[in-house]
N, CA, C and O atoms as CSV, one atom per row, in Angstrom:
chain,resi,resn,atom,element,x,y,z
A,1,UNK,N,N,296.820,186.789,29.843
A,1,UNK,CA,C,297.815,187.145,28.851
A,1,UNK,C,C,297.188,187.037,27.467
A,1,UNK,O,O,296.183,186.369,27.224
A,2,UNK,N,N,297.587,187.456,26.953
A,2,UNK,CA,C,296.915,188.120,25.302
A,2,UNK,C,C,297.564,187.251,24.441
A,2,UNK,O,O,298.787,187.210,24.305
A,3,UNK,N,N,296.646,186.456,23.772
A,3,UNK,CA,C,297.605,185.503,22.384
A,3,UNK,C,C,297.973,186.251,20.832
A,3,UNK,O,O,298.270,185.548,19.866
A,4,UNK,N,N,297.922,187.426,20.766
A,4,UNK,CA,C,298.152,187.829,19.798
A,4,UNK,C,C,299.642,188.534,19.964
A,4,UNK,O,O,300.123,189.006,20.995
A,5,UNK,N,N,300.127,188.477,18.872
A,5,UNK,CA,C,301.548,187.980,18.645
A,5,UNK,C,C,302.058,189.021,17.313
A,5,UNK,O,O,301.607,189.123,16.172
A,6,UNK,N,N,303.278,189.776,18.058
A,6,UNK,CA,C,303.727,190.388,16.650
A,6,UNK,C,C,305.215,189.891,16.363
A,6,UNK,O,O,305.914,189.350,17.220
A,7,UNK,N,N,305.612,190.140,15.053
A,7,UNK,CA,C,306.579,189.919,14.533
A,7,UNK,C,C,307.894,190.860,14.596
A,7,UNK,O,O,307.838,191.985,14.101
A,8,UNK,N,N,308.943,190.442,15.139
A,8,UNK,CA,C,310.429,191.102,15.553
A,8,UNK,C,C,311.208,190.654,15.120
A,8,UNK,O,O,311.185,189.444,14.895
A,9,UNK,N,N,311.985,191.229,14.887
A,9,UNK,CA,C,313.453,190.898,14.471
A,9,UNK,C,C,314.366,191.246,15.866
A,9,UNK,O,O,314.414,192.306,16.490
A,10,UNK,N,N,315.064,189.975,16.121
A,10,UNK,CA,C,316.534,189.924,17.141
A,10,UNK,C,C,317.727,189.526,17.015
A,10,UNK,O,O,317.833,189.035,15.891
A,11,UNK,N,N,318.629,189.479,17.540
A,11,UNK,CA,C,319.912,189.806,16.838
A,11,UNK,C,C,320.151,188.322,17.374
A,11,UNK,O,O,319.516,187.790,18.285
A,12,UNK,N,N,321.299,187.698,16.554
A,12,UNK,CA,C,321.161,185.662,16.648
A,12,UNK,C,C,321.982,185.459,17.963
A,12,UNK,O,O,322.116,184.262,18.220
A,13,UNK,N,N,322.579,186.319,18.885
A,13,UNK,CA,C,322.749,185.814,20.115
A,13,UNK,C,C,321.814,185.817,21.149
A,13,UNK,O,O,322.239,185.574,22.279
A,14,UNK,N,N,321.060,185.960,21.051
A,14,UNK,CA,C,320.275,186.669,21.639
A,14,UNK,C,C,318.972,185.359,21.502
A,14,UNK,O,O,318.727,184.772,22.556
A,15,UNK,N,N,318.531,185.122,20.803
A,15,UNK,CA,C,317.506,184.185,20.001
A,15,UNK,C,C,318.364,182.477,20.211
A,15,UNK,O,O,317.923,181.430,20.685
A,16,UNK,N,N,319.262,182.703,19.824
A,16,UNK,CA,C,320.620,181.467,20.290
A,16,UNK,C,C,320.470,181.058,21.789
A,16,UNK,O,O,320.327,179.889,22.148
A,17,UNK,N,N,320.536,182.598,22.997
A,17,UNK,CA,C,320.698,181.736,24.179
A,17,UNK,C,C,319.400,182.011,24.348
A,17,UNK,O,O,319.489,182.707,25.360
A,18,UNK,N,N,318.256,181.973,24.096
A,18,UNK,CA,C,316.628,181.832,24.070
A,18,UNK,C,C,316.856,180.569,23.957
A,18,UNK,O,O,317.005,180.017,25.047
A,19,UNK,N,N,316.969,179.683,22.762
A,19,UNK,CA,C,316.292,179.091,22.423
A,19,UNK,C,C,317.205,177.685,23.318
A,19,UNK,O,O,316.712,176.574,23.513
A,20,UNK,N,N,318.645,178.135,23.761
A,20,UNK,CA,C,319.203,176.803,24.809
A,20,UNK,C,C,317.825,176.952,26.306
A,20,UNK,O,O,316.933,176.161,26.614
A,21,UNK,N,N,318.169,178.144,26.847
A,21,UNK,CA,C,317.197,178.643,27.807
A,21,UNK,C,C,316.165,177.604,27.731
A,21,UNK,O,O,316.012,176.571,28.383
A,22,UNK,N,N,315.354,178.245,26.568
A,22,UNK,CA,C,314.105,177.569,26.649
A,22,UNK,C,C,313.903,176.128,26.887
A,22,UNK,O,O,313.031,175.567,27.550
A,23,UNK,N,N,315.147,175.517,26.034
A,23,UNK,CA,C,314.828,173.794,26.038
A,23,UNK,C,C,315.584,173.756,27.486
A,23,UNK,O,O,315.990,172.633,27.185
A,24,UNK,N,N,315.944,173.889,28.322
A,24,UNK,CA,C,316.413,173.799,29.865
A,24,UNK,C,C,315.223,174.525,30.613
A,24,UNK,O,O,315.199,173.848,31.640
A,25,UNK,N,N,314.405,175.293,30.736
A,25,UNK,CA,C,313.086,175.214,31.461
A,25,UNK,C,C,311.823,174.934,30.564
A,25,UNK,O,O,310.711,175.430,30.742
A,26,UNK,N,N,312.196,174.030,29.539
A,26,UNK,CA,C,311.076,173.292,29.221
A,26,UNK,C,C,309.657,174.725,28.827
A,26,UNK,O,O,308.572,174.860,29.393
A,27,UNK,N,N,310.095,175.344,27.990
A,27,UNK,CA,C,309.454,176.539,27.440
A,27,UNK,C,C,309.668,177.008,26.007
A,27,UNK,O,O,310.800,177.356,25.672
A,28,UNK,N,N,308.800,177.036,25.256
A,28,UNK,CA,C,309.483,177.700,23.623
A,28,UNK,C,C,310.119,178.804,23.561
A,28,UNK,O,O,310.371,179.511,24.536
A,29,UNK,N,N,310.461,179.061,22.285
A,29,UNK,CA,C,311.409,180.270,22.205
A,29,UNK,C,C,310.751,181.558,22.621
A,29,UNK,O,O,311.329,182.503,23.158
A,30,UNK,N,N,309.681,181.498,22.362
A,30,UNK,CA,C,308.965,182.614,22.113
A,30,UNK,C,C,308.242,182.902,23.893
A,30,UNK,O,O,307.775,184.003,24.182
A,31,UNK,N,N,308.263,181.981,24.697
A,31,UNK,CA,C,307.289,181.855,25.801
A,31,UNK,C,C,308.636,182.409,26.762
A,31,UNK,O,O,308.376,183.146,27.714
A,32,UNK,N,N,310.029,182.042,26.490
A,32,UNK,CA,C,311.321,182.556,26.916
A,32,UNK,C,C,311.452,183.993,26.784
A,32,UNK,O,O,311.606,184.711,27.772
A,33,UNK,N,N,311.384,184.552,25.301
A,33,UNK,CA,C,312.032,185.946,24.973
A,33,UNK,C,C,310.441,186.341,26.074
A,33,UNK,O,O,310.678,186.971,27.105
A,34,UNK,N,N,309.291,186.042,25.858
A,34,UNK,CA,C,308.617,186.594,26.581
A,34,UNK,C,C,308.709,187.345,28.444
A,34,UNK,O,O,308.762,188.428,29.028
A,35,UNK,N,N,308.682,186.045,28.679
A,35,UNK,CA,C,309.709,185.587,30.034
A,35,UNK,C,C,310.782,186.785,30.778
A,35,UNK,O,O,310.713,187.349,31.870
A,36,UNK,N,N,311.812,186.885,29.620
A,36,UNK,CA,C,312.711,187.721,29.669
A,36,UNK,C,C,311.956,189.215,29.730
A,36,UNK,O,O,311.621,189.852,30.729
A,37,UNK,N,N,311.833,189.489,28.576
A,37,UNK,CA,C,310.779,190.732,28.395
A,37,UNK,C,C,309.848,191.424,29.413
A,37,UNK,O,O,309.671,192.641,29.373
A,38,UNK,N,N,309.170,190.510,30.462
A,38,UNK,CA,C,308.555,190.956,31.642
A,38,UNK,C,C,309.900,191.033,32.458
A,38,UNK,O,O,310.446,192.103,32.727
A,39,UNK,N,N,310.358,189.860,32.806
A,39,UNK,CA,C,311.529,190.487,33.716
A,39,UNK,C,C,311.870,192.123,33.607
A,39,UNK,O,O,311.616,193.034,34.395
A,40,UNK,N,N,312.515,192.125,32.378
A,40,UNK,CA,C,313.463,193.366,32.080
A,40,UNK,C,C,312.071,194.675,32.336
A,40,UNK,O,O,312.257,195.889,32.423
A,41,UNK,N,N,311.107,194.153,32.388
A,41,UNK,CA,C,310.180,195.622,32.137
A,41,UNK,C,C,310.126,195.838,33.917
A,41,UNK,O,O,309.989,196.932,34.466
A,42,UNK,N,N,310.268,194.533,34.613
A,42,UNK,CA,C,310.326,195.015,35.950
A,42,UNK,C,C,311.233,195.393,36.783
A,42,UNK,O,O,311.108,195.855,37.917
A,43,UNK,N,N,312.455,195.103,35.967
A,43,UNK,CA,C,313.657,195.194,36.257
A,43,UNK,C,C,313.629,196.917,36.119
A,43,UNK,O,O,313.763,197.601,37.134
A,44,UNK,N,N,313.501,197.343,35.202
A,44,UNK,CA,C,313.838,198.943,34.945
A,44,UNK,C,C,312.237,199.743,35.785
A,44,UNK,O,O,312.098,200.967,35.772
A,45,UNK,N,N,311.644,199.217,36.158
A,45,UNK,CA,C,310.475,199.768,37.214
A,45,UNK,C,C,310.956,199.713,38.715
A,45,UNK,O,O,310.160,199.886,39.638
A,46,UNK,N,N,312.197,199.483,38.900
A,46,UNK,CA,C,312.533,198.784,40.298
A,46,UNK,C,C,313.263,199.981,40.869
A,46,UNK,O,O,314.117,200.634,40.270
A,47,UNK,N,N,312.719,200.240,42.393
A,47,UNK,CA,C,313.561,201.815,42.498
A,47,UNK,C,C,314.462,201.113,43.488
A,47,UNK,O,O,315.003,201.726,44.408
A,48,UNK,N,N,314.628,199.693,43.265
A,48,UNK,CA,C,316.500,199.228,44.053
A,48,UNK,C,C,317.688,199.375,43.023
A,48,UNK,O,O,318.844,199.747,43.229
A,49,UNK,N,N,317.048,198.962,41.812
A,49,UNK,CA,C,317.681,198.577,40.709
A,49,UNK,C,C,317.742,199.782,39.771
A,49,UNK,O,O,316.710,200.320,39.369
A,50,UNK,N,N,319.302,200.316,39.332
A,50,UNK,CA,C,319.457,201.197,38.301
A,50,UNK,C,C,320.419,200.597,37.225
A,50,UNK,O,O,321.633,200.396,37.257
A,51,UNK,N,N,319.047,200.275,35.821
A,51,UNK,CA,C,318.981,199.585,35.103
A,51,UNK,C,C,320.504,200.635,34.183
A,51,UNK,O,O,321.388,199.961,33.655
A,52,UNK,N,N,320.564,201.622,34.141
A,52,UNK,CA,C,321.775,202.542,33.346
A,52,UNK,C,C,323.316,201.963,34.365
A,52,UNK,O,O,324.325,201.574,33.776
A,53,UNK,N,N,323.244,202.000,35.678
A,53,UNK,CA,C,324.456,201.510,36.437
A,53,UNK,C,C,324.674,200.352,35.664
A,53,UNK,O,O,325.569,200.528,34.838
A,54,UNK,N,N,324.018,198.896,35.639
A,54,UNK,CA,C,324.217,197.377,35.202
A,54,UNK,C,C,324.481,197.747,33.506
A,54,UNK,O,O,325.493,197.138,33.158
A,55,UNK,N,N,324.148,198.203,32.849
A,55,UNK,CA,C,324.069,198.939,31.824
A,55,UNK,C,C,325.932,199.793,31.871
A,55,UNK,O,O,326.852,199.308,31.213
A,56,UNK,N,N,326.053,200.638,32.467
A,56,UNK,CA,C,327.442,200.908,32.606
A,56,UNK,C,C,328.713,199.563,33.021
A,56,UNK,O,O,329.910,199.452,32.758
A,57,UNK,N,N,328.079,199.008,33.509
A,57,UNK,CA,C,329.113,197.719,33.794
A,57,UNK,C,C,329.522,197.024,33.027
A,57,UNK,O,O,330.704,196.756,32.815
A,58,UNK,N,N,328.167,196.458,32.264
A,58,UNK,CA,C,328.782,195.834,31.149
A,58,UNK,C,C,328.912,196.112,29.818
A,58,UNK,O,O,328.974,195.392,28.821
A,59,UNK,N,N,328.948,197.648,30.040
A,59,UNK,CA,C,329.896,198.658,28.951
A,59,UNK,C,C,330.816,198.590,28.646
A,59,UNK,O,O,331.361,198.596,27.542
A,60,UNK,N,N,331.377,198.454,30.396
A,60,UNK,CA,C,332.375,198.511,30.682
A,60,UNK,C,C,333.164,200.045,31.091
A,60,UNK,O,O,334.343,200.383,30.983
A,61,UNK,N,N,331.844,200.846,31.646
A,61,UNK,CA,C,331.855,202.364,31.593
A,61,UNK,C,C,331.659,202.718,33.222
A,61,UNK,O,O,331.363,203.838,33.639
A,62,UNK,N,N,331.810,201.923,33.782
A,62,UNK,CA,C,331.153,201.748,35.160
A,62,UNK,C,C,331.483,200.532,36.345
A,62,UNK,O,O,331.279,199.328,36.190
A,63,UNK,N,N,331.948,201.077,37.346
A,63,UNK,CA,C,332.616,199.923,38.333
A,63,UNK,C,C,332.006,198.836,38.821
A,63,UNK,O,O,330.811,199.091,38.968
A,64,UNK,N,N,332.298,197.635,39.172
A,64,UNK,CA,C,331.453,196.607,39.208
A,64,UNK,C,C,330.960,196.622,40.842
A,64,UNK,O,O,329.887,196.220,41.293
A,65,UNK,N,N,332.312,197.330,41.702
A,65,UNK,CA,C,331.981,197.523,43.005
A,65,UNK,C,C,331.455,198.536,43.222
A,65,UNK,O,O,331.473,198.755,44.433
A,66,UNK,N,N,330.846,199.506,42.518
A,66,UNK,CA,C,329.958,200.461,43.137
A,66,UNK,C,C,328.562,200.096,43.154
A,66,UNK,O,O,327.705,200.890,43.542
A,67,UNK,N,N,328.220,198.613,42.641
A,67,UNK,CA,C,326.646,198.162,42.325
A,67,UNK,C,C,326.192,197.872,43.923
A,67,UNK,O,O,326.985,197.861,44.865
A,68,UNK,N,N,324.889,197.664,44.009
A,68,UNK,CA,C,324.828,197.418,45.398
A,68,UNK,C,C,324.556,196.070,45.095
A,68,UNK,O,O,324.969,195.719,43.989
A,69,UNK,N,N,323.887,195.084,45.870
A,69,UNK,CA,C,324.054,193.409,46.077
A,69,UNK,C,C,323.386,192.985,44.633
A,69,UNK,O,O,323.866,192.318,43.717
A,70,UNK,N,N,321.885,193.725,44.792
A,70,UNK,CA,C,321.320,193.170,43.874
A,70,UNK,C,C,321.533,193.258,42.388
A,70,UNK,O,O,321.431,192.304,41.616
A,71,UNK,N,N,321.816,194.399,42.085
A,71,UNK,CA,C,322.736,194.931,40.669
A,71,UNK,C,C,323.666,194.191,40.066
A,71,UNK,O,O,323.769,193.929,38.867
A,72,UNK,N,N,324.805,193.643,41.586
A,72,UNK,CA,C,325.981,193.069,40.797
A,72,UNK,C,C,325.524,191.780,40.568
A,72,UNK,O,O,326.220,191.182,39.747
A,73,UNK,N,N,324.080,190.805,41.260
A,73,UNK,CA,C,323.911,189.737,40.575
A,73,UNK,C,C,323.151,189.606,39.800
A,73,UNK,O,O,322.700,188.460,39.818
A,74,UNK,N,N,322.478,190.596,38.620
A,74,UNK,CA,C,321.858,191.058,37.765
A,74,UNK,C,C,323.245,190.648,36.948
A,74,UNK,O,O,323.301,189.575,36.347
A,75,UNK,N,N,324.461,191.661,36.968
A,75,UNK,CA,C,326.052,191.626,36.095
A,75,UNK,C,C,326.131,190.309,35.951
A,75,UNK,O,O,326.252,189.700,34.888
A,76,UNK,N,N,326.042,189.744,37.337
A,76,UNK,CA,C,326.891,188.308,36.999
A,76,UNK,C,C,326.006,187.323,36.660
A,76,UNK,O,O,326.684,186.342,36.355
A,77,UNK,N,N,324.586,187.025,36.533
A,77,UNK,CA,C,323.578,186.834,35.756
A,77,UNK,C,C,324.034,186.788,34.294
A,77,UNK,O,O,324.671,185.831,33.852
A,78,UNK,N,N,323.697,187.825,33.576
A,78,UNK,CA,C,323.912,188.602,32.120
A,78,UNK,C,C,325.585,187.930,32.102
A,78,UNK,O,O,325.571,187.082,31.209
A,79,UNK,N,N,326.714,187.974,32.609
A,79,UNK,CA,C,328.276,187.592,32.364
A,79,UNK,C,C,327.636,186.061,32.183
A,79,UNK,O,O,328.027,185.446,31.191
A,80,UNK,N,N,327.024,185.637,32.751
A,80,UNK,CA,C,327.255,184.087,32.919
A,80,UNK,C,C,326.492,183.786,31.591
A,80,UNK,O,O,327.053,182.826,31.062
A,81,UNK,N,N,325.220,184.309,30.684
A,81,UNK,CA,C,324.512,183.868,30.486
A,81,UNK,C,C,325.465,183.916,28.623
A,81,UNK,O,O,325.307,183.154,27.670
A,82,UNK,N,N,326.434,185.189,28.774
A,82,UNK,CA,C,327.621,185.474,27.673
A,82,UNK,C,C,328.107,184.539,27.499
A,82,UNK,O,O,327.823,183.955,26.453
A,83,UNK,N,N,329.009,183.972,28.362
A,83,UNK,CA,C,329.593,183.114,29.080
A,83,UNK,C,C,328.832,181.666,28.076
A,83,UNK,O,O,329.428,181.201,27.104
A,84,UNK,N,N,327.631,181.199,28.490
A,84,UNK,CA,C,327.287,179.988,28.090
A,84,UNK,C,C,327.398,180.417,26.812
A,84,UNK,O,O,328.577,180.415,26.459
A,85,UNK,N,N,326.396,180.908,25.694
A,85,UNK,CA,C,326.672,181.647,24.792
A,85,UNK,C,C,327.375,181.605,23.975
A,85,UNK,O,O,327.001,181.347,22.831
A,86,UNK,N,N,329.089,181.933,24.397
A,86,UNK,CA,C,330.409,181.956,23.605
A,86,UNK,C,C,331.054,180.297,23.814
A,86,UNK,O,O,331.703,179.559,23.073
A,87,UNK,N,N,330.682,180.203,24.765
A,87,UNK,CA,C,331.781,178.494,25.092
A,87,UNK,C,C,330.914,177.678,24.203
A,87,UNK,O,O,331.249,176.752,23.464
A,88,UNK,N,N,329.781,178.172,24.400
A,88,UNK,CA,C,328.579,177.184,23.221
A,88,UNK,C,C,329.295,176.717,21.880
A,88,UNK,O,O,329.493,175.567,21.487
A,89,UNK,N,N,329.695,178.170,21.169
A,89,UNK,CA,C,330.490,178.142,20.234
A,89,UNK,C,C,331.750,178.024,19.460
A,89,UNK,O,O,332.144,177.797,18.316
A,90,UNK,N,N,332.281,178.351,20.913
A,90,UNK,CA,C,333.936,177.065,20.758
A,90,UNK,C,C,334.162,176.048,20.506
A,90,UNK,O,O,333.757,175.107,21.190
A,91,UNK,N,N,334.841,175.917,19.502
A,91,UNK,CA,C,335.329,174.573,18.878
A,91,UNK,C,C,337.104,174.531,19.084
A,91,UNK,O,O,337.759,174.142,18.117
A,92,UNK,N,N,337.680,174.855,20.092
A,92,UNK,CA,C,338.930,174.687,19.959
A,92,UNK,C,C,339.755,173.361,19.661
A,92,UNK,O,O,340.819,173.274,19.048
A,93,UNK,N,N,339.070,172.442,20.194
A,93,UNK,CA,C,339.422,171.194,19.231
A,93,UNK,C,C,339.911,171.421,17.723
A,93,UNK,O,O,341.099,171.335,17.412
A,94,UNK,N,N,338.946,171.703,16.864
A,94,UNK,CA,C,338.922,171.972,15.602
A,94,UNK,C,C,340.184,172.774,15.321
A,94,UNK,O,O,340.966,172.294,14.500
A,95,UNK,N,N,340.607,174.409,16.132
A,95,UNK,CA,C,341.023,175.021,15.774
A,95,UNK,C,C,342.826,174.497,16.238
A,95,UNK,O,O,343.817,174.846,15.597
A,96,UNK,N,N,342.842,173.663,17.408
A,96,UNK,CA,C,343.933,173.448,17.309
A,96,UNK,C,C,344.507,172.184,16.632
A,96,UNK,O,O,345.702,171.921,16.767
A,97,UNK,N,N,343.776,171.483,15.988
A,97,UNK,CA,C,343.887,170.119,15.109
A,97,UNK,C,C,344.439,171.270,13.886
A,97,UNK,O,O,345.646,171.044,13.794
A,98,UNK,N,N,344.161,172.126,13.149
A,98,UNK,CA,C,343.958,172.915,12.114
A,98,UNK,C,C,345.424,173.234,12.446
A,98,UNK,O,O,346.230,172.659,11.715
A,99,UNK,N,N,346.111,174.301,13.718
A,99,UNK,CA,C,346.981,174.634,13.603
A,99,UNK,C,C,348.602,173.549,14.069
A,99,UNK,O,O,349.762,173.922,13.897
A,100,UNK,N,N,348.211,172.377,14.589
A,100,UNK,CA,C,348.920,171.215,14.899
A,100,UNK,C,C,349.833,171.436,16.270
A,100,UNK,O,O,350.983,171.194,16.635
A,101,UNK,N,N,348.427,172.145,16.902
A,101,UNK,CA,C,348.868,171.590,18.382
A,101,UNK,C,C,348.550,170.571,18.993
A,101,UNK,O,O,347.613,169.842,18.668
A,102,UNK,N,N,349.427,170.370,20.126
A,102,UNK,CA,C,348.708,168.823,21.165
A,102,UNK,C,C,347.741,169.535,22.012
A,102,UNK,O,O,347.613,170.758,21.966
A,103,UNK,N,N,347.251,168.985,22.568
A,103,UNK,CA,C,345.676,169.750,23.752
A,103,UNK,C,C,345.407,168.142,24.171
A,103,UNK,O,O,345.526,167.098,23.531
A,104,UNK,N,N,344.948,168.469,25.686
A,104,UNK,CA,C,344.041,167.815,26.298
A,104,UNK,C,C,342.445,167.840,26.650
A,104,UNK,O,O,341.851,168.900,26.848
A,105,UNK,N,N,341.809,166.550,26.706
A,105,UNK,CA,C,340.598,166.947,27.134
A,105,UNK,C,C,340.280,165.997,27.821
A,105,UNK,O,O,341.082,165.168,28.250
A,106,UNK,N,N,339.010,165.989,28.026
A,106,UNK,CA,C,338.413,164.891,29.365
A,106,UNK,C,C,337.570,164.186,28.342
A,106,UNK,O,O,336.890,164.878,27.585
A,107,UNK,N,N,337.543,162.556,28.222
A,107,UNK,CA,C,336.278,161.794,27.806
A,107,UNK,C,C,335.557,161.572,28.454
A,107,UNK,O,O,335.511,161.732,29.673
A,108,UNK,N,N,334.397,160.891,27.313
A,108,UNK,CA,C,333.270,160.930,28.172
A,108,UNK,C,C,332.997,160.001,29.618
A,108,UNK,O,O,331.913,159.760,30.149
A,109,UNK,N,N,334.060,159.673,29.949
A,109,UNK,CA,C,334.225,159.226,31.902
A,109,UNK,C,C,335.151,159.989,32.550
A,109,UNK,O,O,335.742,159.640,33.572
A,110,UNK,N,N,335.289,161.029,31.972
A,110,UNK,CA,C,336.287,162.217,32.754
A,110,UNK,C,C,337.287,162.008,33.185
A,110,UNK,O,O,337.715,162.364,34.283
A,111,UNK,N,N,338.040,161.116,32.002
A,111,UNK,CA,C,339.589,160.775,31.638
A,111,UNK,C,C,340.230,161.622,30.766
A,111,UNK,O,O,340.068,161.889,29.575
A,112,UNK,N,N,341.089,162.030,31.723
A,112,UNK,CA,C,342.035,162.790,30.676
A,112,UNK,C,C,342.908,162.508,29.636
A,112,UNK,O,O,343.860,161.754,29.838
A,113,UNK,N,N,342.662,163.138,28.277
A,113,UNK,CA,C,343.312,162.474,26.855
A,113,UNK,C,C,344.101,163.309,26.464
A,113,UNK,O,O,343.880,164.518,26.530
A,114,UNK,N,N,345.047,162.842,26.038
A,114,UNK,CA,C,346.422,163.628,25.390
A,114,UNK,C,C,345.981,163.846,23.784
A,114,UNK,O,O,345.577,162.763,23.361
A,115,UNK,N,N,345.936,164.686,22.947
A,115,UNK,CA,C,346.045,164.653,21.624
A,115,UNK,C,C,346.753,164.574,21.056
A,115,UNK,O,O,347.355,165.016,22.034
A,116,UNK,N,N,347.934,164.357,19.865
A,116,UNK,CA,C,349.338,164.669,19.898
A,116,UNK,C,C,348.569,165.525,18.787
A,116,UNK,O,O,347.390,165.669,18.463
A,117,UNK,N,N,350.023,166.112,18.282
A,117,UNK,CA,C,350.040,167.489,17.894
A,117,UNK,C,C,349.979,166.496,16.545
A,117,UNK,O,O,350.060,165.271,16.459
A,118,UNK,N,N,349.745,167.867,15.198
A,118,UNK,CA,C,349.998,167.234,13.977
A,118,UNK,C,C,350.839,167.791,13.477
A,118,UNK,O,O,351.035,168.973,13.760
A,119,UNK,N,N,351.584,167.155,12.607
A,119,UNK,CA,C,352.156,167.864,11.655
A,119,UNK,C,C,351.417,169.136,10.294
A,119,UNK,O,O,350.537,169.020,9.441
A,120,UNK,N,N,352.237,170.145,10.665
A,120,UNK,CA,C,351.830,171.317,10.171
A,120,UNK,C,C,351.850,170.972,8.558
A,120,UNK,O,O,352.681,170.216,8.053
A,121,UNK,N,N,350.583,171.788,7.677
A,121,UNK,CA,C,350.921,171.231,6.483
A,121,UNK,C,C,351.486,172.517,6.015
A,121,UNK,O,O,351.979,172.602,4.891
């Protein structure tokens, strides 16, 4: 593999679940997007795999049951990886303290806690 290295620009979700990725298989950011990058180049070389079908799915232009086995766990791969991604960035705590609802959650011994609601200002 070749150590010379060019400079890209990627869009911050993208670089975001890189860089969780990476610190969970113990790899830098850059050794990850790499990682990925061969995948996907073998992924679209694959005459099981039609990289425009998985591509229509999560368009949302295209049925999830017409994929064959391997396709739809390519979908649910990519859903899951959204998935970490967005929950990453939920703070509903925050947002329902803000609007003065009650909510529950689990502490850290996976006891369930009541919040009470607040008064709205």
């Amino acid at each position: 593999m070749s150590n010379v290295t060019t400079p890209i620009r990627l869009d911050a979700e993208i670089t975001s679940s890189a860089r969780e990725t990476a610190r969970q298989m113990s790899r830098s950011v850059a050794e990850q997007l790499s990682h990925w990058a061969r995948i996907g180049r073998e992924l679209e070389r694959s005459p099981e795999i039609s990289v425009r079908h998985i591509e229509g799915v999560l368009n949302g232009k295209r049925s999830y049951d017409a994929l064959s086995v391997k396709e739809q766990a390519l979908v649910r791969a990519s859903w899951s990886a959204r998935l970490d991604t967005l929950s990453s960035t939920l703070r509903l705590d925050t947002e329902y303290k803000k609007a003065g609802y009650q909510y529950a959650e689990l502490d850290a011994n996976g006891n369930v806690v009541t919040r009470p609601a607040r008064a709205r200002k």
